[in-house]
N, CA, C and O atoms as a Tripos MOL2 file, in Angstrom:
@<TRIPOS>MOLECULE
protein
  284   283    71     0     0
PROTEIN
NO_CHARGES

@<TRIPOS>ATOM
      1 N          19.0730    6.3120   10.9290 N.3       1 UNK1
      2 CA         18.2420    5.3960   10.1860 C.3       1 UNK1
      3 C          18.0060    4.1110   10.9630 C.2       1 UNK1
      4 O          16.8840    3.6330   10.7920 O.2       1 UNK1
      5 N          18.5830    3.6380   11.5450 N.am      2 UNK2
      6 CA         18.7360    2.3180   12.3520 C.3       2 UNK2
      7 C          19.2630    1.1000   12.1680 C.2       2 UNK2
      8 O          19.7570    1.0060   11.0440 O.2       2 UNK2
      9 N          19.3560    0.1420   12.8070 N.am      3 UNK3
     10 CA         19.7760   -0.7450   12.1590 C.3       3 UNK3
     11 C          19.0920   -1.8630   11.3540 C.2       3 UNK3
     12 O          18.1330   -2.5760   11.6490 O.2       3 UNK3
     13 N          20.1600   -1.7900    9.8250 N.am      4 UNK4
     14 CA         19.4060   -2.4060    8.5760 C.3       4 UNK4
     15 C          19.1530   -3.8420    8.5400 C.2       4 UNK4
     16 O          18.6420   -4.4050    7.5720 O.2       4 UNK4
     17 N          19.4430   -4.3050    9.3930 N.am      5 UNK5
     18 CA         19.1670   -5.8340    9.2990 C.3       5 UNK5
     19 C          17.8710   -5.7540   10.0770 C.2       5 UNK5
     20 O          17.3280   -6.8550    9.9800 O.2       5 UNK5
     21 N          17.3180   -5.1290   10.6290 N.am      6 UNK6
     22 CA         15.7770   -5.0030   11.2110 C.3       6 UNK6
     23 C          15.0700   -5.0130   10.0210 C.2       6 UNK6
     24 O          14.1780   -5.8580    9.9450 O.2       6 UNK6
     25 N          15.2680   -4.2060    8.9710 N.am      7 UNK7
     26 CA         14.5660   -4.4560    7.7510 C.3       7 UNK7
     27 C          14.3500   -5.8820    7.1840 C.2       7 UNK7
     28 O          13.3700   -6.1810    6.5010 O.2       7 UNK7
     29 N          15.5570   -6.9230    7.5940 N.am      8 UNK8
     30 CA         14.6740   -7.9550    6.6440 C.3       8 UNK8
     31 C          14.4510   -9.3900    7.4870 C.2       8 UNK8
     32 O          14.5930  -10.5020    6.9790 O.2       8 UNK8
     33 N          14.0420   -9.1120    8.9920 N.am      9 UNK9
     34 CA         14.3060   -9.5400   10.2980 C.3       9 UNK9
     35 C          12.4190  -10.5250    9.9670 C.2       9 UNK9
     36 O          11.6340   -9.9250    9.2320 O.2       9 UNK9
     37 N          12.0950  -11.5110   10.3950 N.am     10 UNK10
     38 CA         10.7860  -12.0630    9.7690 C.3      10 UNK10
     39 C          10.1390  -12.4360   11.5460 C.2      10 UNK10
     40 O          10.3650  -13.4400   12.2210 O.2      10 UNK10
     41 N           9.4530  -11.4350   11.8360 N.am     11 UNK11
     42 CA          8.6300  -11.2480   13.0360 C.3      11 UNK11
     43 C           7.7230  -12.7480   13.0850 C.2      11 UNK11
     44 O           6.7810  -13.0400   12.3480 O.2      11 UNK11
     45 N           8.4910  -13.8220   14.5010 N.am     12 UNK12
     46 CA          8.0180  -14.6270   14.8100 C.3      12 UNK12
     47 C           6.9310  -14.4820   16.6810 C.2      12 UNK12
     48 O           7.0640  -13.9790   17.7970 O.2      12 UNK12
     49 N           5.9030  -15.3510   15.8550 N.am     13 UNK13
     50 CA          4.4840  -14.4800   17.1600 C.3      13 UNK13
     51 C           4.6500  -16.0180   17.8930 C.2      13 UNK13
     52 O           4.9480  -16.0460   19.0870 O.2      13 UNK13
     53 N           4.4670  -17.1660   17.2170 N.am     14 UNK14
     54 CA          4.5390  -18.5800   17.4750 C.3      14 UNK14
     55 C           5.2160  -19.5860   16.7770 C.2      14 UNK14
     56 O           5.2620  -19.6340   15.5480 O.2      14 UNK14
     57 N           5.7260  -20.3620   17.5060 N.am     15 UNK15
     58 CA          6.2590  -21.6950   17.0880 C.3      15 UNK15
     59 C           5.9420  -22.2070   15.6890 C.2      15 UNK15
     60 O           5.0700  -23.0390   15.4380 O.2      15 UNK15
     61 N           6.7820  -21.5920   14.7640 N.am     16 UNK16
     62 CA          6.6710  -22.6560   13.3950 C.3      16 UNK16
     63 C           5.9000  -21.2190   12.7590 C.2      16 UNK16
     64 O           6.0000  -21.1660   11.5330 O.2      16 UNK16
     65 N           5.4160  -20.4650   13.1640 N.am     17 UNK17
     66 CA          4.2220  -19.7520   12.4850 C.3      17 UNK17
     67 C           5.3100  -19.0510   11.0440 C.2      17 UNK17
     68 O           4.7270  -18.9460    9.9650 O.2      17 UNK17
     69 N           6.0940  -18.8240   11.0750 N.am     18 UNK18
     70 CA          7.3890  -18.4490   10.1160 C.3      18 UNK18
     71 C           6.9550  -19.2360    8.7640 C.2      18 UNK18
     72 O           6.3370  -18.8450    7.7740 O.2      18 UNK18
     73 N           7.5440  -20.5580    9.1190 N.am     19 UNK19
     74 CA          6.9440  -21.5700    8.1380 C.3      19 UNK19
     75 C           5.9830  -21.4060    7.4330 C.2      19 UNK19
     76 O           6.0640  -21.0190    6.2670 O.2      19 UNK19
     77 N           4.6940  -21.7320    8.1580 N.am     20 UNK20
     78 CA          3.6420  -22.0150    7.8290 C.3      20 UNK20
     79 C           3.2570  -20.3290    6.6290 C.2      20 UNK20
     80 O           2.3610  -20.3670    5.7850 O.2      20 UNK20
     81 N           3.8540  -19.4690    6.7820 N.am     21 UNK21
     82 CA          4.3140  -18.2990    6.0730 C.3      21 UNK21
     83 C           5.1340  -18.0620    4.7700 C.2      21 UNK21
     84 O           5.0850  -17.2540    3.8430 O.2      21 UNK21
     85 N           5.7450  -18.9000    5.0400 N.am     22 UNK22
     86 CA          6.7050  -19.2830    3.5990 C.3      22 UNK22
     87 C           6.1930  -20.5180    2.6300 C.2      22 UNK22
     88 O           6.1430  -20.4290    1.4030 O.2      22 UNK22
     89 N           5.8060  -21.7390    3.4260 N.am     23 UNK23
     90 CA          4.7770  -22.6690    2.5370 C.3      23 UNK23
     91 C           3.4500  -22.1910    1.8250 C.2      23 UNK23
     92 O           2.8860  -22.7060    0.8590 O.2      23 UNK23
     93 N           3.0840  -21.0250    2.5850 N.am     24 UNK24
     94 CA          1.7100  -20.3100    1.4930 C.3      24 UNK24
     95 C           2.4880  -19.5470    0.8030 C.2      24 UNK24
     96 O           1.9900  -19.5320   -0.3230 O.2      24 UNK24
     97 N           3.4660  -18.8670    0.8120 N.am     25 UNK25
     98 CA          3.9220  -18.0140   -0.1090 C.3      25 UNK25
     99 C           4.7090  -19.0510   -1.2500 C.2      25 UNK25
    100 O           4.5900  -18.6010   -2.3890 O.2      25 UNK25
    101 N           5.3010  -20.0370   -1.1960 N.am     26 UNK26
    102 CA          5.5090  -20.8970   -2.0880 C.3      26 UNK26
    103 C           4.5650  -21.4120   -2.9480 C.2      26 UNK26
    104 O           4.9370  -21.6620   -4.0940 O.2      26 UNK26
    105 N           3.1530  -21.6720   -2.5660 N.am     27 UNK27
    106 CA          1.9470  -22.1380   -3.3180 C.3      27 UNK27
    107 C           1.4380  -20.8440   -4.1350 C.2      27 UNK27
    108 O           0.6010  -20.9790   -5.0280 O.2      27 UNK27
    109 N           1.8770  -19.8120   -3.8600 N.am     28 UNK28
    110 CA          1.1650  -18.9830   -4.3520 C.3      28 UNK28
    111 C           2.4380  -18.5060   -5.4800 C.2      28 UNK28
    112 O           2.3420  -18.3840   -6.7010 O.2      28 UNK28
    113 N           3.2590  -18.3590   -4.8770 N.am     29 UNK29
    114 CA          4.3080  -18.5500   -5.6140 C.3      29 UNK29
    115 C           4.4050  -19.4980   -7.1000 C.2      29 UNK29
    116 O           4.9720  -19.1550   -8.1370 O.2      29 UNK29
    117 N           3.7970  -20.5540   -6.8820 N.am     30 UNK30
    118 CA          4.0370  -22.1470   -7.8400 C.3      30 UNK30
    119 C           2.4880  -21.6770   -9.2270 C.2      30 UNK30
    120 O           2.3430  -22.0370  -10.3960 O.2      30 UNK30
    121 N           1.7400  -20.8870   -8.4430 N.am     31 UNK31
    122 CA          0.4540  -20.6120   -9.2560 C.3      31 UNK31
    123 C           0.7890  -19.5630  -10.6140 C.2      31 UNK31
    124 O           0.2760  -19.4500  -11.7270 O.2      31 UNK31
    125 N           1.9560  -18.8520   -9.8870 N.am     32 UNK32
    126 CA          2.6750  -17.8550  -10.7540 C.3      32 UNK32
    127 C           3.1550  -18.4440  -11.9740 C.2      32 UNK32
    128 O           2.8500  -18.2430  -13.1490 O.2      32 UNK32
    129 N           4.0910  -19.3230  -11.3480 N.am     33 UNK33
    130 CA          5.6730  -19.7760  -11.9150 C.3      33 UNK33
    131 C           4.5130  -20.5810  -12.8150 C.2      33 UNK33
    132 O           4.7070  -20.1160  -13.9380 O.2      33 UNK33
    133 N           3.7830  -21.2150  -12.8890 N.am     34 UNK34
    134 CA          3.1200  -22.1610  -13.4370 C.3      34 UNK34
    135 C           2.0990  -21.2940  -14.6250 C.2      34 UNK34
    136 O           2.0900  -21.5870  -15.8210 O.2      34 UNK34
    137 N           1.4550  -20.4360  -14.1450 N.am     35 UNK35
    138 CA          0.7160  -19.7000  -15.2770 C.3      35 UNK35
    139 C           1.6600  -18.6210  -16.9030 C.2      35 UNK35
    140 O           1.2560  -18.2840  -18.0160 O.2      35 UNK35
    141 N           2.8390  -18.4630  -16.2430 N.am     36 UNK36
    142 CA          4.1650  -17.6730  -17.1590 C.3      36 UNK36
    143 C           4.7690  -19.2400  -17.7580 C.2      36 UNK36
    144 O           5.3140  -19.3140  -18.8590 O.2      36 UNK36
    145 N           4.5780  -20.4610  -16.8450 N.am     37 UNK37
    146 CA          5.3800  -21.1750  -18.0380 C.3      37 UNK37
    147 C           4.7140  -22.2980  -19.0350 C.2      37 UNK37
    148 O           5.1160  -22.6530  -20.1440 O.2      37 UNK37
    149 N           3.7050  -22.6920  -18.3790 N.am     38 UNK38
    150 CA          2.7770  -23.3900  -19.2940 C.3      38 UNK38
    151 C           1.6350  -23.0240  -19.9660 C.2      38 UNK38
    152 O           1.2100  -23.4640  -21.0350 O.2      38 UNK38
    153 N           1.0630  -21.9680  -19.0650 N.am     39 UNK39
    154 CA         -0.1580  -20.9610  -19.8760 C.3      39 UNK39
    155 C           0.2030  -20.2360  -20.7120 C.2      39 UNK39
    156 O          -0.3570  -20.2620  -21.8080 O.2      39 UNK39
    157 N           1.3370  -19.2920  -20.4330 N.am     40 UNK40
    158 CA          1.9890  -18.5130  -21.1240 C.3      40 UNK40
    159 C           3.0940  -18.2910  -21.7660 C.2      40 UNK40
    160 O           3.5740  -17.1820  -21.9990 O.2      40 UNK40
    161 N           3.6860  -19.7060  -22.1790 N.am     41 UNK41
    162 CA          4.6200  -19.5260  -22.2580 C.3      41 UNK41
    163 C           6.0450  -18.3310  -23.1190 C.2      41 UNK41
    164 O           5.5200  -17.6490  -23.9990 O.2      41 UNK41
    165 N           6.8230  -18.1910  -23.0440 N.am     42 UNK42
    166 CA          7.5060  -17.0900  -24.1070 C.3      42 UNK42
    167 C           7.5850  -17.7100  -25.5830 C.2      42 UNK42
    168 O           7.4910  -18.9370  -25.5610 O.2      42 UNK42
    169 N           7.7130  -17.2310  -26.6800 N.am     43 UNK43
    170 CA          7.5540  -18.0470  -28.1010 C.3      43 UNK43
    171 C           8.9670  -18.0250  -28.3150 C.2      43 UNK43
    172 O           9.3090  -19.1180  -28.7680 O.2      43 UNK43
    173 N          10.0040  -17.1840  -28.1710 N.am     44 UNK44
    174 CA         11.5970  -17.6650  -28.8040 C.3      44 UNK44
    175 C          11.9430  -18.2220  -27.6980 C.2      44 UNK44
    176 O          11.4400  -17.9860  -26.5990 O.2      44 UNK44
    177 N          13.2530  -19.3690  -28.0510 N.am     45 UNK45
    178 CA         13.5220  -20.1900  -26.8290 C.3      45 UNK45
    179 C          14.9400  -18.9080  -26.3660 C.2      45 UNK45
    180 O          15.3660  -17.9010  -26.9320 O.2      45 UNK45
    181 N          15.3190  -19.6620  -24.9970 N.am     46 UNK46
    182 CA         15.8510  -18.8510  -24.4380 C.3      46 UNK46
    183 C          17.8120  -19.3700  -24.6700 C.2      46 UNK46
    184 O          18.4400  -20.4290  -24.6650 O.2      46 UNK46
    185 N          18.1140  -18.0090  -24.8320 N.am     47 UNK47
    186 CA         19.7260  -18.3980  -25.2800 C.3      47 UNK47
    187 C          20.6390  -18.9470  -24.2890 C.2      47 UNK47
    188 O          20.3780  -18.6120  -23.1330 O.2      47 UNK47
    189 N          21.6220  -19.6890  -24.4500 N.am     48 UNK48
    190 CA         22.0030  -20.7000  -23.7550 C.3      48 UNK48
    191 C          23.0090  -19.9100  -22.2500 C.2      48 UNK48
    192 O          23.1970  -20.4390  -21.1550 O.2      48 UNK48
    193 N          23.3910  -18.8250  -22.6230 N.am     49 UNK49
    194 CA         24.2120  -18.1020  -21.9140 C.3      49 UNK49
    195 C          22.7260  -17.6230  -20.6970 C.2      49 UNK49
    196 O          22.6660  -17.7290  -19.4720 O.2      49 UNK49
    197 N          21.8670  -17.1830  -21.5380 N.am     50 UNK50
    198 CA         21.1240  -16.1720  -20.8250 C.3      50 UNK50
    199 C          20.1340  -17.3330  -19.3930 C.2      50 UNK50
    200 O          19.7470  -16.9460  -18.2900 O.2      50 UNK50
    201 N          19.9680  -19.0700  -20.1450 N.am     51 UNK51
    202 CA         19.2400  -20.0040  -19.6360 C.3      51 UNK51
    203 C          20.5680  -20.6880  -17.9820 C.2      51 UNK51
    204 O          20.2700  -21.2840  -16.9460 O.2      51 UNK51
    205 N          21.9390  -20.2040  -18.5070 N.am     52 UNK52
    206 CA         22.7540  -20.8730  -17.6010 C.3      52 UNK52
    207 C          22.7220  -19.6610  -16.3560 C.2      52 UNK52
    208 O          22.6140  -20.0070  -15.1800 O.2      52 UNK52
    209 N          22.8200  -18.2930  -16.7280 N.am     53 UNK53
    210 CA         22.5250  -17.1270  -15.8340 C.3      53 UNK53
    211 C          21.5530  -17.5440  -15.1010 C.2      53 UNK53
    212 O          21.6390  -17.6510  -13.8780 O.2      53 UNK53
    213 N          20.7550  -17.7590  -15.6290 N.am     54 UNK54
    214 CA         19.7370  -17.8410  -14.9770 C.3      54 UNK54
    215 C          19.4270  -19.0340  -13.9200 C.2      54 UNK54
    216 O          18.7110  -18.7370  -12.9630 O.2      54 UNK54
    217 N          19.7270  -19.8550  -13.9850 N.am     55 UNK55
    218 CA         19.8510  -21.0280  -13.1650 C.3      55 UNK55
    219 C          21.0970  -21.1010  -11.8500 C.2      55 UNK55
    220 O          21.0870  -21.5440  -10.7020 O.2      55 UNK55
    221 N          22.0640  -20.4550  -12.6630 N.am     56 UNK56
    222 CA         23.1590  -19.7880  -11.4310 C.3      56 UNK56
    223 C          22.1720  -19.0980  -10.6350 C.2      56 UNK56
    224 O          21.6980  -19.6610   -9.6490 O.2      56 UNK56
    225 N          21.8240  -17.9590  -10.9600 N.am     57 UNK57
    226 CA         20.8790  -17.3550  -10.1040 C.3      57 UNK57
    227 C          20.3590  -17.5220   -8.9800 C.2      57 UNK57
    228 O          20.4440  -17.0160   -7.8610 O.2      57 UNK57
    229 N          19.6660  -18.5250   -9.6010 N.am     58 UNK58
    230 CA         18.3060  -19.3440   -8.6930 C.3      58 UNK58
    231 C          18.7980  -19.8490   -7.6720 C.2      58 UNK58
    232 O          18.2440  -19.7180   -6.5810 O.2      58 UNK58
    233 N          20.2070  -20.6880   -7.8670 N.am     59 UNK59
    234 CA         20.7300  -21.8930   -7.0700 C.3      59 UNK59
    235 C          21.4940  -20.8340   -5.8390 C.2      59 UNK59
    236 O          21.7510  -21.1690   -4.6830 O.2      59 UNK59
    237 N          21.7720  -19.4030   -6.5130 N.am     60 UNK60
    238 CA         22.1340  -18.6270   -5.3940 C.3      60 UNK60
    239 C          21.6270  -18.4760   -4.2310 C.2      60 UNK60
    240 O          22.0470  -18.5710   -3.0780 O.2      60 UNK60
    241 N          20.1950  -18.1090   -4.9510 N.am     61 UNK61
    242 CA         19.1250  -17.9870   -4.1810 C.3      61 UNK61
    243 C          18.6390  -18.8290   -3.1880 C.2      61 UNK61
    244 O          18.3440  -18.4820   -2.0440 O.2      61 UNK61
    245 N          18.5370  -20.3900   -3.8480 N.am     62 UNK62
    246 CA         18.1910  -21.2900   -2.9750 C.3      62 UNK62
    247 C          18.9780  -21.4800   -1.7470 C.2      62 UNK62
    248 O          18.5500  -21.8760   -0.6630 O.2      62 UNK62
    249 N          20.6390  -21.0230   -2.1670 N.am     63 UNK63
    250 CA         21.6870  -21.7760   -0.9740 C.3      63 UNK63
    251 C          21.5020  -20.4730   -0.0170 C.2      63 UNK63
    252 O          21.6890  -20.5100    1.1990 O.2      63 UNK63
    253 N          21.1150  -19.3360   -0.7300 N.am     64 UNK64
    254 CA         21.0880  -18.3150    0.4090 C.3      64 UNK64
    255 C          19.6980  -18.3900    1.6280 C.2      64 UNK64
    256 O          19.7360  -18.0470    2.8100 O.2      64 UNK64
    257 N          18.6810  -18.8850    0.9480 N.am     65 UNK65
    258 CA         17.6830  -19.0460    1.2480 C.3      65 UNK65
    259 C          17.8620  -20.3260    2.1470 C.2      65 UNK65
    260 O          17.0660  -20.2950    3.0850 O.2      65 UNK65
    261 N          18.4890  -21.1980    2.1440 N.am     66 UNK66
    262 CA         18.6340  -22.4320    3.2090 C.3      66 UNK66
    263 C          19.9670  -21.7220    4.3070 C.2      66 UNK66
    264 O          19.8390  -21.5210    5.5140 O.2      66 UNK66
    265 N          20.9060  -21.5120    3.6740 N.am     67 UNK67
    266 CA         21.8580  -20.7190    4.8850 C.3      67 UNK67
    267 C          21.1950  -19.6750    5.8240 C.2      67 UNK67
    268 O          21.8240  -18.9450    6.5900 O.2      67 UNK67
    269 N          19.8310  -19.6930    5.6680 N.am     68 UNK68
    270 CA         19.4680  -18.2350    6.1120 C.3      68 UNK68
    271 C          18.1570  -18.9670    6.9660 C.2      68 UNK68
    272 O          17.4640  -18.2680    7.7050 O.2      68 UNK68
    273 N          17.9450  -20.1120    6.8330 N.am     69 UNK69
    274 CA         16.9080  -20.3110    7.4920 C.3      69 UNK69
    275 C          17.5640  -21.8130    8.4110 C.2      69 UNK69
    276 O          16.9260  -22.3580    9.3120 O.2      69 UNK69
    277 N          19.1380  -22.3410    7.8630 N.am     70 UNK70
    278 CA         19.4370  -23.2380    9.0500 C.3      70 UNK70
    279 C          20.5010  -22.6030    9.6900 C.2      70 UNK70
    280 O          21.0970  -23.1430   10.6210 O.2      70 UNK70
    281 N          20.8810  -21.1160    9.1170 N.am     71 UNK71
    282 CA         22.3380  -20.6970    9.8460 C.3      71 UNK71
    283 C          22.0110  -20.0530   11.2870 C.2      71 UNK71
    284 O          22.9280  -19.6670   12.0130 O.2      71 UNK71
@<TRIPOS>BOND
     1     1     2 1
     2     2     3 1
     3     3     4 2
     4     3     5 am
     5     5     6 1
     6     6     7 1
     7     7     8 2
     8     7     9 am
     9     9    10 1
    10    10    11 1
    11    11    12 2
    12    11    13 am
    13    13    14 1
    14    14    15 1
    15    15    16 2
    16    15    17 am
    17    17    18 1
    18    18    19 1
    19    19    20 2
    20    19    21 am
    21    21    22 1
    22    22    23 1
    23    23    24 2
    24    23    25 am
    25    25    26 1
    26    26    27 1
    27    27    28 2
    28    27    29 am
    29    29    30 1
    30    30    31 1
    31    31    32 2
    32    31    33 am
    33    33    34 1
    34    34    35 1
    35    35    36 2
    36    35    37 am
    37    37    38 1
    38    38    39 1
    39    39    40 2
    40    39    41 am
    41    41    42 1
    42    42    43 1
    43    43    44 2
    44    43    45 am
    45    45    46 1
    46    46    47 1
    47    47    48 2
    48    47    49 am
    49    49    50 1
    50    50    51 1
    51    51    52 2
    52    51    53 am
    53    53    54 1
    54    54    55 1
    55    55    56 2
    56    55    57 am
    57    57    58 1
    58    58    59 1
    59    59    60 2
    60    59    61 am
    61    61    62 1
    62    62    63 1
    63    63    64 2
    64    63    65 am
    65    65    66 1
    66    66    67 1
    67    67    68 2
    68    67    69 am
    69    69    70 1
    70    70    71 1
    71    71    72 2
    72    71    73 am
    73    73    74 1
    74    74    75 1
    75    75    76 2
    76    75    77 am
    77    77    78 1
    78    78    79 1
    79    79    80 2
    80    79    81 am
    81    81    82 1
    82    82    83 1
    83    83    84 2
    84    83    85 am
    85    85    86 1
    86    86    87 1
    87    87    88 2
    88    87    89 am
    89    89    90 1
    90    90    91 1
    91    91    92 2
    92    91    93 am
    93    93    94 1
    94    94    95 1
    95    95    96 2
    96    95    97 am
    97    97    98 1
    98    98    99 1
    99    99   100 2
   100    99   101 am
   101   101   102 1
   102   102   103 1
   103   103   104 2
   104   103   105 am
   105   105   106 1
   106   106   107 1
   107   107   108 2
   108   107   109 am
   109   109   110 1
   110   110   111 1
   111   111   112 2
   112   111   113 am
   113   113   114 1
   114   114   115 1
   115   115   116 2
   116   115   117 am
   117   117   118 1
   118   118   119 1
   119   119   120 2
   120   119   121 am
   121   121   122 1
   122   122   123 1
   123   123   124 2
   124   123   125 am
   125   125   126 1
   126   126   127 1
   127   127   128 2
   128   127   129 am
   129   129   130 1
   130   130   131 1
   131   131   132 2
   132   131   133 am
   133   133   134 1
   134   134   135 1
   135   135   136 2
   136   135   137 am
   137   137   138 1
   138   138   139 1
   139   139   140 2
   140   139   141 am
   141   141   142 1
   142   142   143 1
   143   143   144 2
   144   143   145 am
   145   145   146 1
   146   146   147 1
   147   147   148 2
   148   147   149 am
   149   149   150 1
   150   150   151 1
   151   151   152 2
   152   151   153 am
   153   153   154 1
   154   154   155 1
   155   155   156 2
   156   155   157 am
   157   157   158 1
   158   158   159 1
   159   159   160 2
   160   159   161 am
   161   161   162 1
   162   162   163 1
   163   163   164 2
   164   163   165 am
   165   165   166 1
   166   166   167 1
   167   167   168 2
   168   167   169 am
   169   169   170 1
   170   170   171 1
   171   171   172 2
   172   171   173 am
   173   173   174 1
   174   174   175 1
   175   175   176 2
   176   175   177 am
   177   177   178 1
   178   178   179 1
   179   179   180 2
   180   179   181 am
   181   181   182 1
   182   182   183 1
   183   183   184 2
   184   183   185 am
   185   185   186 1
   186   186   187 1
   187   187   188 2
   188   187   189 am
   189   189   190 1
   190   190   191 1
   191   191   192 2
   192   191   193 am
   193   193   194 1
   194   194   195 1
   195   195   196 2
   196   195   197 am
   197   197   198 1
   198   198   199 1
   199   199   200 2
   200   199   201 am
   201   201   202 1
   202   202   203 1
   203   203   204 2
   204   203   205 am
   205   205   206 1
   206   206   207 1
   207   207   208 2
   208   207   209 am
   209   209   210 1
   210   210   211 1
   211   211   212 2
   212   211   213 am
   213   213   214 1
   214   214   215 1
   215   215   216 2
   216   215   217 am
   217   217   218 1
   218   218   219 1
   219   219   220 2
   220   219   221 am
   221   221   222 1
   222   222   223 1
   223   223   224 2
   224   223   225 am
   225   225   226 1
   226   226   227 1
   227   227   228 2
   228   227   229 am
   229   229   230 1
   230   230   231 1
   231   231   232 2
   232   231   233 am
   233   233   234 1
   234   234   235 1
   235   235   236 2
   236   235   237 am
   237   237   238 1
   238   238   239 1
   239   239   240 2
   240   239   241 am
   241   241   242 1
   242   242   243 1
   243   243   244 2
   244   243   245 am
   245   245   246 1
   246   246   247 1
   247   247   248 2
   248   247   249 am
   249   249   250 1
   250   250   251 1
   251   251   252 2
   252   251   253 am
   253   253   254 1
   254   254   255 1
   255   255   256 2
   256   255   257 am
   257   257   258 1
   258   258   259 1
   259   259   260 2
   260   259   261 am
   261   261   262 1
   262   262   263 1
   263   263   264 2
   264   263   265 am
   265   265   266 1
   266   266   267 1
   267   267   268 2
   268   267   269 am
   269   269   270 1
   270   270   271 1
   271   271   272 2
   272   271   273 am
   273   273   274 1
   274   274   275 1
   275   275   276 2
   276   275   277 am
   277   277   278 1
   278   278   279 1
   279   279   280 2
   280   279   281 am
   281   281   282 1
   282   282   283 1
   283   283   284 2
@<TRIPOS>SUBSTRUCTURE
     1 UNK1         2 RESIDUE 1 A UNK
     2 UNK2         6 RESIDUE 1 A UNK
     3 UNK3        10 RESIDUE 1 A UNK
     4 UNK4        14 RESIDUE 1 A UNK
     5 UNK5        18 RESIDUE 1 A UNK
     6 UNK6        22 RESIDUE 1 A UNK
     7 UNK7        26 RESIDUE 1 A UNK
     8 UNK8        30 RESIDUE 1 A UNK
     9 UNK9        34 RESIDUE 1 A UNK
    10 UNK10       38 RESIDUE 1 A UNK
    11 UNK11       42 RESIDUE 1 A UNK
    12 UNK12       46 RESIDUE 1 A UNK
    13 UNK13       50 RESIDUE 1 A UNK
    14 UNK14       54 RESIDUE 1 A UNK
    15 UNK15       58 RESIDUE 1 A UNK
    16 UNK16       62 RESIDUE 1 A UNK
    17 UNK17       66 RESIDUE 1 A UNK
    18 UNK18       70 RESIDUE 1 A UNK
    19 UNK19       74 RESIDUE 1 A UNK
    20 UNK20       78 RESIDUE 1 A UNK
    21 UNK21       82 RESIDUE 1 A UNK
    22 UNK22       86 RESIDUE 1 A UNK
    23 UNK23       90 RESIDUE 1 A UNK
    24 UNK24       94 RESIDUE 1 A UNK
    25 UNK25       98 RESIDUE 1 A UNK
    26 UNK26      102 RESIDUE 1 A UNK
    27 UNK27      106 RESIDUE 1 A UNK
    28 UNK28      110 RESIDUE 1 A UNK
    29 UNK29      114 RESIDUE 1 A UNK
    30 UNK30      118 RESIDUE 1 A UNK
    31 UNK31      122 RESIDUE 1 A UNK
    32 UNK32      126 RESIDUE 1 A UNK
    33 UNK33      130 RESIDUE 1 A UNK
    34 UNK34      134 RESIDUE 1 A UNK
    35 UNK35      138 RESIDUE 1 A UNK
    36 UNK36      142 RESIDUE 1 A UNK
    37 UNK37      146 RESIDUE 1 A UNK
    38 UNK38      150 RESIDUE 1 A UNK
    39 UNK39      154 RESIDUE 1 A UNK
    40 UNK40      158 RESIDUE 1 A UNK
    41 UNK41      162 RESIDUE 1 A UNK
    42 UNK42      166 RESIDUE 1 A UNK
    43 UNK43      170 RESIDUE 1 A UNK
    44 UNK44      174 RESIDUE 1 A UNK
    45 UNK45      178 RESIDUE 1 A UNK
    46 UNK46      182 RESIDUE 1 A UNK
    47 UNK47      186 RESIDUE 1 A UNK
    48 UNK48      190 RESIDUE 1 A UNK
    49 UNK49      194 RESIDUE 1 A UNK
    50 UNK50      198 RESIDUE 1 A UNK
    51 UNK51      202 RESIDUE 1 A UNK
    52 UNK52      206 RESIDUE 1 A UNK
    53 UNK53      210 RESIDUE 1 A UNK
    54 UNK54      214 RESIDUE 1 A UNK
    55 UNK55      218 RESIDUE 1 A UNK
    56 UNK56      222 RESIDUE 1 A UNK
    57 UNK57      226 RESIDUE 1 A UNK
    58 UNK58      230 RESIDUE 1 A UNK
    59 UNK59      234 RESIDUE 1 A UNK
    60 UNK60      238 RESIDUE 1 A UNK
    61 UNK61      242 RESIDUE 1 A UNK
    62 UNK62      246 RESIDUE 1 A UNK
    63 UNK63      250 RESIDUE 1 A UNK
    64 UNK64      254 RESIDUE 1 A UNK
    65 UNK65      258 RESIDUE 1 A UNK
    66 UNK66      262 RESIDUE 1 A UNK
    67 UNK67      266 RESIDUE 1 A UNK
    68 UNK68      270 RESIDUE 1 A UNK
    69 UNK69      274 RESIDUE 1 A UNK
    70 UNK70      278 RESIDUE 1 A UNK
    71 UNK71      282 RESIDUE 1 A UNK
């Protein structure tokens, strides 16, 4: 099969071009996050266990997402 870290390896052609890759995917990203929470929002509020999961989550995400792009 090969090796699996080639799978999530982010093919750089030029200087910065990475970036400039992840800042459009964030805007497009924000168009999302923005149409599910103010256009659409859900009608029952969200339970307190299920709102703290969820924010753990994220913050996972974020620290993995910065360890991974200054490590």
């Amino acid at each position: 099969m090969g090796d699996p870290s080639v799978a999530f390896s982010v093919p750089r052609t030029a200087e910065g071009s990475s970036s400039v890759g992840v800042f459009y995917g964030a805007l497009v990203a924000t168009v999302f996050v923005y149409n599910a929470m103010f256009r659409n929002p859900s009608l029952p509020t969200a339970q307190p266990k299920r709102a703290a999961a969820a924010i753990v989550w994220h913050a996972f995400l974020f620290v993995l997402a910065l360890t991974g792009s200054f490590g």
